[in-house]
C-alpha positions in Angstrom: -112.6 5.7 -46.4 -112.7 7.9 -48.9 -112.2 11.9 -48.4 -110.8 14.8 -50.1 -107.2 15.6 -49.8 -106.5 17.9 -46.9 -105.0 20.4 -49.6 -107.9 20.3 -52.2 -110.1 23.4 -52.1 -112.8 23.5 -51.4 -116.4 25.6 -52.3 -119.2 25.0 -50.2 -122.1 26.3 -52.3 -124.3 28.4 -49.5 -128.1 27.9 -51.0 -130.6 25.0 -50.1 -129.8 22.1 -53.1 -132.4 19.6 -53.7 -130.7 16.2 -53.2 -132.8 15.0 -56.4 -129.6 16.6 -58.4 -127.6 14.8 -59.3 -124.3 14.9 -61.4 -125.2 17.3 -64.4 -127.7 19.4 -62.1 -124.7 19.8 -59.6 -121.9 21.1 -62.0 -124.8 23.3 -63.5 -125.0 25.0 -60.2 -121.2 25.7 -60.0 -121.5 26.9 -63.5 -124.0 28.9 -63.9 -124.6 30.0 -59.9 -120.9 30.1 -58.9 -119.3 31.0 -62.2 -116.4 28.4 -61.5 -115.5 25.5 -63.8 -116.7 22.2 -62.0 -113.7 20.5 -64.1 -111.1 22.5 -61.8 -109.2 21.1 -59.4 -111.1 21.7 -56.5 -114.3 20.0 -54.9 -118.1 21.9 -54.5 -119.9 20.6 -51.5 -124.0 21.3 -51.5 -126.3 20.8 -48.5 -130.3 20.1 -48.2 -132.9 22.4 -46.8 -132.6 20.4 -43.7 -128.5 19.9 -43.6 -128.7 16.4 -42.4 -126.9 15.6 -46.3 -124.0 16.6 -48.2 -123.2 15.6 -51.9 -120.1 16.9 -52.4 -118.7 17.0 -57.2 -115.3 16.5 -58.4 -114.0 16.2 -61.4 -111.5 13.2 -61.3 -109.1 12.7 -64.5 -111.9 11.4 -67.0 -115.3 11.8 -65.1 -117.1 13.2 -62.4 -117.5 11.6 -58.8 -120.6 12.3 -56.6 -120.2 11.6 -53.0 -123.0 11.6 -50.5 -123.3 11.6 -47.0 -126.7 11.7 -44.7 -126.3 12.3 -40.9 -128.5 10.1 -38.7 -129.2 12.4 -35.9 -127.7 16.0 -35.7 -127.1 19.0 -38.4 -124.4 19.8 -40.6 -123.8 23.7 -39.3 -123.7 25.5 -43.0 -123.6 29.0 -44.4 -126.1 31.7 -44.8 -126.5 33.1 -48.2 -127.8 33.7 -51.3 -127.4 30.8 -54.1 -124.8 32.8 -55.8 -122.6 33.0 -53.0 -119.8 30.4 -51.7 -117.0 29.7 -49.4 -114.1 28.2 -50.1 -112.2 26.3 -47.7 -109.1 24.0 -47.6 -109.9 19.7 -48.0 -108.8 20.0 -44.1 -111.8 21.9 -43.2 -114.0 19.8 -45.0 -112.7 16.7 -43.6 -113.5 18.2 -40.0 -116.9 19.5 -41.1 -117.7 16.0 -42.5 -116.3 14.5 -39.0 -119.1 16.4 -37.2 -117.3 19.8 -36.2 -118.9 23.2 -36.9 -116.0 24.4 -38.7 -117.5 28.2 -38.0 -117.6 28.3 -34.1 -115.4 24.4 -33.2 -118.3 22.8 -31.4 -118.5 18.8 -32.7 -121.6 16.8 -32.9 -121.9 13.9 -30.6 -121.0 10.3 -31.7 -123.7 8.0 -32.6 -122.4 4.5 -32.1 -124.8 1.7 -33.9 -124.7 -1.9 -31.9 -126.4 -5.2 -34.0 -127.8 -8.0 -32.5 -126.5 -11.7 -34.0 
């Protein structure tokens, strides 16, 4: 599994992203909305209209790394705001709110367990 360091920081970016972005439109965003430098040593997490997916940039040593994650059933609980605005939490927090926990009031999602048929 791959996830951010519990210590990493954090910015989750509080405007509706369009998914479509990718690496360059992402760390334009943090640029130019956020005024941050994507290359820093933190990680920028961006949400859809619908927050069932998170793309979350980091800059890692030579490159960039785009992660992605879609829920199946349930929301991601996010920020209201204006595109220029942010959060920044610790990696800790983000772990939880990728686990399914609204990190704002500490209500989890439920488990969705997938069974296959051989």
């Amino acid at each position: 599994m791959i996830r951010p360091n519990k210590s990493t920081p954090a910015y989750l970016y509080a405007g509706v992203v369009d998914m479509r972005k990718s690496i360059d439109g992402l760390a334009a965003l943090v640029e130019n909305n956020l005024e941050l430098n994507p290359m820093e040593d933190a990680v920028f997490v961006f949400c859809n209209r619908g927050r069932d997916k998170i793309k979350i940039l980091y800059w890692e040593n030579n490159g960039f790394v785009l992660w992605y994650k879609r829920l199946e059933k349930q929301r991601f609980k996010w920020l209201k705001g204006a595109e220029e605005s942010s959060e920044k939490i610790s990696g800790y927090r983000l772990n939880q709110l990728l686990d399914g926990l609204n990190i704002f009031s500490g209500k989890p999602h439920n488990s969705l367990h997938c069974e296959f048929l051989n």
